[in-house]
N, C-alpha and C positions, 0 to 999 in steps of 0.2 A: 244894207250899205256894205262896204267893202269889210274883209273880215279885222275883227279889234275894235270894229265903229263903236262910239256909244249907242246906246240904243238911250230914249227920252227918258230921263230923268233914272238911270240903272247903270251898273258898273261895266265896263267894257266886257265884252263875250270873248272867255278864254278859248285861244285854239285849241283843239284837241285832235287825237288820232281815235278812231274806235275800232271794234270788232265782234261782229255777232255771235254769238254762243250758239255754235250746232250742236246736238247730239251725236254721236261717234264711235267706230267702236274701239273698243280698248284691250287691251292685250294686260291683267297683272301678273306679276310674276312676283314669286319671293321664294327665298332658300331657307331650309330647316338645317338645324344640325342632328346629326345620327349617329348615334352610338352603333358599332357591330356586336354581334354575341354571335356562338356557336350556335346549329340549329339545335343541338342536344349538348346538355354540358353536365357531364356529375363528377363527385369525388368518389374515388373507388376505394371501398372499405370489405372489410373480412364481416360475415355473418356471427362468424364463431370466435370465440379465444384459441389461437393455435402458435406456432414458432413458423417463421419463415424458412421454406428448405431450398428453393428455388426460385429463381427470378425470370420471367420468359418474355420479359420485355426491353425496349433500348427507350430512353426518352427522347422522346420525339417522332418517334416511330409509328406510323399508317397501322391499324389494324382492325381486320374484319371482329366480324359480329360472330362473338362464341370464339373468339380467339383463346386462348388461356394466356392469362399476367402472370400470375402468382401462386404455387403452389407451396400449401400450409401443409405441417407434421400430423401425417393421418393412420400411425401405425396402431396406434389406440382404438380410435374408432374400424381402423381395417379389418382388427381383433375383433372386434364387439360385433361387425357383420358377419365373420367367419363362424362366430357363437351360434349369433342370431340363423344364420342359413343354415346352421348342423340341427340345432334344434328344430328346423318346420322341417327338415329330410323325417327327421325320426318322425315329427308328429304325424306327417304327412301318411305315411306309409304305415302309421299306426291305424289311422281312420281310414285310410285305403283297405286295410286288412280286416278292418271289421264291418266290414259295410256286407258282406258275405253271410257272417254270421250270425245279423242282424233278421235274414228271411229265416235264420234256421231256429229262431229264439234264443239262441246261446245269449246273446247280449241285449239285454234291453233298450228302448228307444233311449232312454235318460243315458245309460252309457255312451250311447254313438253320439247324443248330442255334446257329451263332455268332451271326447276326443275330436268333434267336429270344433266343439268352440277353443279347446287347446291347438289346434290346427292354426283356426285363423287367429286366436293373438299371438300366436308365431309370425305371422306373415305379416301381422302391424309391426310388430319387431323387426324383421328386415328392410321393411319400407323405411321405418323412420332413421335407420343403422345407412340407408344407403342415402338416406336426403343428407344425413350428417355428412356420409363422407363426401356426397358430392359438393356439400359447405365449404371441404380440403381444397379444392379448386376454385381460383377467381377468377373470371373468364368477364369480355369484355361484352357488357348486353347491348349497344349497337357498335357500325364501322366507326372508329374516331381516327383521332391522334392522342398521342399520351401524352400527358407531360412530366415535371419532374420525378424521379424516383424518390419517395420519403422512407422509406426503408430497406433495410439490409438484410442478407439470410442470418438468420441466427435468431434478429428481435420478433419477442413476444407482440404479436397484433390482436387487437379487438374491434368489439363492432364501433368505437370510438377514435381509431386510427387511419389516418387518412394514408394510401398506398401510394396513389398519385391522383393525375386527375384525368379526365377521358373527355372530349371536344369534338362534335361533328362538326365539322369547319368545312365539309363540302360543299353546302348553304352555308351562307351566312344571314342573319335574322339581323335586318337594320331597323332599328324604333325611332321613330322623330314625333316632334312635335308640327300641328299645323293649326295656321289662325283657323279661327271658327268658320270665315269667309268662304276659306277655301274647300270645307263640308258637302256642300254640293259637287263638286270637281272628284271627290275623291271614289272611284268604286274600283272592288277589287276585283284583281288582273287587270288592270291600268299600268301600262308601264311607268316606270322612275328613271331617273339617270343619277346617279351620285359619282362624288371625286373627293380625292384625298388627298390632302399636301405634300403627303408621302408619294403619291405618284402623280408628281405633275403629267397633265396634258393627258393620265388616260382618264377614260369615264369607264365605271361600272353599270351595267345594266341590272336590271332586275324589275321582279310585278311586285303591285301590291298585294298583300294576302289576308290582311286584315285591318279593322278599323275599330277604336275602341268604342265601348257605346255609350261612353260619358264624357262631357267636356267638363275639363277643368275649371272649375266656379272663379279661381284665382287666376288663372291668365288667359283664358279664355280659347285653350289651344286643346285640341284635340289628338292623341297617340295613333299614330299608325302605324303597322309594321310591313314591310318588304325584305322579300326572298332573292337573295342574290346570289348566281354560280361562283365559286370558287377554285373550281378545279385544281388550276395551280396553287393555290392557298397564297394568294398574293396578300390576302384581306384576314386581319388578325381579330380575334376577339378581343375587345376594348379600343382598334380606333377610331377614331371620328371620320366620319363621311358628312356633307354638305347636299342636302338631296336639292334641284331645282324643281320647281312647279309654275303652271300656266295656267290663268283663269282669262278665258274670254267671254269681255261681258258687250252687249249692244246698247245705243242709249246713251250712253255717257256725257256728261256735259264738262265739256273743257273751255277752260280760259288760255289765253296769253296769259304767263306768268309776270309780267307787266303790268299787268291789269289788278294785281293786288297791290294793296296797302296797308300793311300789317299795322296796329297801333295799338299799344299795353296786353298781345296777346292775343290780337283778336285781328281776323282779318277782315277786310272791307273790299269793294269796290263800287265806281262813279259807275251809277247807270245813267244812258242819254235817255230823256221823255219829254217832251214837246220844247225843245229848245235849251232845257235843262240839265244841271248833273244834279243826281238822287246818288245821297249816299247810302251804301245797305251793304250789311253785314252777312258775308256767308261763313257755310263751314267748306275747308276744304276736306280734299281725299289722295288719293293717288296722286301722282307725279310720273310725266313724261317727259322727252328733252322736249323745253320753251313752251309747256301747258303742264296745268292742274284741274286735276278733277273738282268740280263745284258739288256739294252735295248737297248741299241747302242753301234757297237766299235767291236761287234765280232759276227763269224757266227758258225753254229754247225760245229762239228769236229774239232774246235782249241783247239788246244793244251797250257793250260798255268801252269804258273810257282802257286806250293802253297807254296813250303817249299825252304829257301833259296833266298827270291827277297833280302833281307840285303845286299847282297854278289854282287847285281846284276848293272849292269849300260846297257845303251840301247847300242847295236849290240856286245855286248861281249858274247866267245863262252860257251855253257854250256854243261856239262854231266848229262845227265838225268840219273837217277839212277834206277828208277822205274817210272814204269806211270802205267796207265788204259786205 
């Protein structure tokens, strides 16, 4: 009959609109946040207890690997090497001078070995007089940047006193977190793109260089770290970057966003089956503009209700009006 007619002895058949569930592919995407850190970051401290006599840096200041910071009061220990080196001259030239006398029997083996073993703990002595003094020197053990000065020439330092602090900020080492999902997506040297609010409109580039090999039990997100130039040192240690990421999956099953019926929590949609609506409960997923992902509850080819579920109660008959 015409559509609305009763049918014999049953409730009139509501109109409806439908639309088939293809499978599809789908594009997700989601953004992490990223803390930056220096690729190398230390606090620069003195080995030894000494007095500051010199200062050889500016805060803030670029400097190579082996550069010299800070030179400590080393006229003590410069003493103790001068000792140390006069004493292995004599010893040296003692056991030089008997090594002669040793084929002519003047001196026996036990002798030459007393002035051989008086030789070399001489020469432990100068080594360990020259590791100290080169202690007097703080020098920088990779290229950084410095930061502030924490001391002044005059104050007493130890291996407890922090001088300043030293920052490879060439690279920068971005760590984020990433849903679990996105685990398969991730292999390293995959490029990143990240942005800062600090610099609208540019993006930073950089690869991925590592992947943690544990997921977090509690949110279920995974650490990754990326490598990114700095050159200019636009990019500071401690701020946040926004890294974006893309997952394409094939498959997917999208609804009209229409097509759901949310109720206490739980979402629903009217499937059509031989003239009827079947209500059934899925789970959704993702979100597109005017579709969502179905992840459970229906399979390609079903047919559901978009226009017209108001009208609709589960096993009452419907007129489709149109479909696809």
């Amino acid at each position: 009959g015409p559509p609305g007619a009763r049918g014999p002895g049953g409730p009139p058949a509501a109109a409806v609109l439908v639309a088939r569930v293809e499978p599809r592919d789908f594009l997700d995407r989601t953004t992490a946040l990223g803390t930056a850190k220096a690729a190398e970051s230390i606090q620069v401290t003195s080995r030894i207890s000494s007095t500051v006599t010199a200062i050889h840096f500016r805060e803030g200041q670029d400097v190579a690997a082996g550069a010299l910071l800070v030179q400590l009061d080393n006229r003590e220990i410069s003493a103790a090497l001068a000792l140390a080196e006069a004493s292995l001259q004599q010893s040296r030239s003692q056991y030089e001078r008997s090594l002669p006398l040793a084929k002519t029997g003047v001196l026996s083996t036990s002798q030459i070995e007393e002035l051989e073993a008086k030789m070399k703990m001489d020469q432990a002595q100068v080594q360990s007089a020259r590791a100290r003094l080169a202690d007097t020197t703080i020098r920088a053990p990779f290229a950084g940047t410095v930061g502030l000065r924490r001391v002044s020439v005059g104050d007493l330092v130890g291996p407890n006193t922090v001088i300043t602090t030293l920052d490879a900020t060439q690279e920068i080492r971005l760590e984020f977190s990433v849903p679990e999902v996105f685990l398969g997506e991730l292999t390293p040297g995959m490029g990143i793109h990240a942005q800062s609010t600090v610099y609208p409109g540019s993006t930073f580039n950089g690869r991925l260089t590592s992947i943690d090999s544990r997921v977090d039990p509690a949110t279920g997100a995974i650490t990754a770290v990326a490598t990114i130039p700095n050159a200019d040192r636009r990019l500071k240690p401690g701020m946040f970057l926004t890294v974006a990421l893309e997952r394409a999956r094939q498959g997917v099953l999208m609804v009209p966003e229409e097509a759901l019926n949310p109720r206490q929590g739980r979402q629903y949609v009217f499937l059509v089956q031989d003239g009827r609506a079947i209500e059934r409960q899925v789970e959704i997923g993702a979100r597109s503009p005017g579709l969502v992902e179905i992840r459970q509850g229906l399979a390609a080819g079903d047919v559901v209700v978009t226009d017209g579920i108001q009208r609709l109660r589960d096993g009452v008959p419907v007129d489709v009006l149109q479909g696809n």
